[in-house]
C-alpha positions in Angstrom: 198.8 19.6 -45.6 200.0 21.1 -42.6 197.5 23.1 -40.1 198.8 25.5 -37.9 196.8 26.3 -34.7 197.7 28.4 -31.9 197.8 26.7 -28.2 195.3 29.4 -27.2 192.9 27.8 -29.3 193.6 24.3 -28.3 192.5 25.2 -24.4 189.3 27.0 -25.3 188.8 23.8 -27.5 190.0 21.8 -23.9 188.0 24.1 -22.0 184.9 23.7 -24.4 185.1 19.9 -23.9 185.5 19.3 -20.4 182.6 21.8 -20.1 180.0 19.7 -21.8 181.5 16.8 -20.8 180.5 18.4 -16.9 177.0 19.6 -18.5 176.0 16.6 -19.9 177.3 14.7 -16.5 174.9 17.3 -14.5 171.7 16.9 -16.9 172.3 12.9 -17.2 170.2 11.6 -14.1 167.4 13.6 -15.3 167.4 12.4 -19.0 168.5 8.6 -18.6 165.7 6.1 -19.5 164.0 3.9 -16.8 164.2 1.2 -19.3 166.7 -1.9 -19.1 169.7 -1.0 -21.4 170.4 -2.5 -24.4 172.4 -5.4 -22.8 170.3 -6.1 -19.9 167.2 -6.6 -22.5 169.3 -8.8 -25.0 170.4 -10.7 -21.5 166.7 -11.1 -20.9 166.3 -12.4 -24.6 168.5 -15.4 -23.6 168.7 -16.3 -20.3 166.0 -17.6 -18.1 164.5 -15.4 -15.4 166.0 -17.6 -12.7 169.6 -17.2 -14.0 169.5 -13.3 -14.4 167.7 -13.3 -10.8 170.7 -15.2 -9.3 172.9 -13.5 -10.8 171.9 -10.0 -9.6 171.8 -11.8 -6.5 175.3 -13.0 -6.4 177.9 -10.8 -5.3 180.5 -8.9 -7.2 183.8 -9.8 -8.2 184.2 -6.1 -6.7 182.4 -3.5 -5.1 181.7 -0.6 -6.6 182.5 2.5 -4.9 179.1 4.2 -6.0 176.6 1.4 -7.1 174.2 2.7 -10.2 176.0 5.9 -10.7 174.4 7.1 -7.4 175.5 7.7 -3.8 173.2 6.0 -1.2 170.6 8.0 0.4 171.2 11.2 -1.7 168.2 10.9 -4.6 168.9 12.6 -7.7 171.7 14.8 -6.1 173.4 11.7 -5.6 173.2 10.7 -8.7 174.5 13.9 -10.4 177.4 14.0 -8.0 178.6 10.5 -8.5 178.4 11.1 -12.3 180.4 14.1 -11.8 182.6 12.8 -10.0 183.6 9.8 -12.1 183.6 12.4 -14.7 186.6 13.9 -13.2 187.9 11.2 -12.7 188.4 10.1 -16.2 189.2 13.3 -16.7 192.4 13.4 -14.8 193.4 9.8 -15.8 193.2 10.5 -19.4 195.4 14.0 -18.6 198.0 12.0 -16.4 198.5 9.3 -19.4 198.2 12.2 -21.8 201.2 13.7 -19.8 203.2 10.5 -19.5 203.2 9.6 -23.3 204.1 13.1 -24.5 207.6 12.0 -22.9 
């Protein structure tokens, strides 16, 4: 079965993606959940309070450029422009590897 599509089609499709993808990256602070994720809670479910506690305590193999998906100091805005940002991000490394194994 062969499916012919034009390249026209495949950008709006591109163009269609990387536009939610930016939407969804905009609207996330506002609709995340205050509530532990699902592997902080089943942490919770078997460690003791004193391990978790040291281990949020300890420091990280390596720093994060922007902790929480936030920048410091910049409340919500912050938030939505460090999640935009990786966004990008992710978005450019998956089109440079894209690029390099279509050779």
């Amino acid at each position: 079965m062969s499916v012919n599509v034009s390249k026209g089609t495949n950008m709006k499709f591109l163009y269609a993606g990387i536009a939610i993808a930016l939407l969804i990256s905009v609207l996330a602070p506002f609709l995340a959940s205050p509530d532990p994720d699902g592997l902080e809670s089943a942490a919770g479910n078997i460690m003791d309070e004193a391990t978790l506690s040291e281990m949020e305590t300890s420091a990280p193999f390596v720093e994060s450029p922007m902790p929480d998906y936030a920048i410091e100091g910049q409340g919500k805005t912050g938030e939505i422009l460090a999640i935009v940002a990786g966004t990008l991000l992710v978005l450019g490394i998956s089109f440079g590897l894209g690029k390099l194994a279509k050779k």
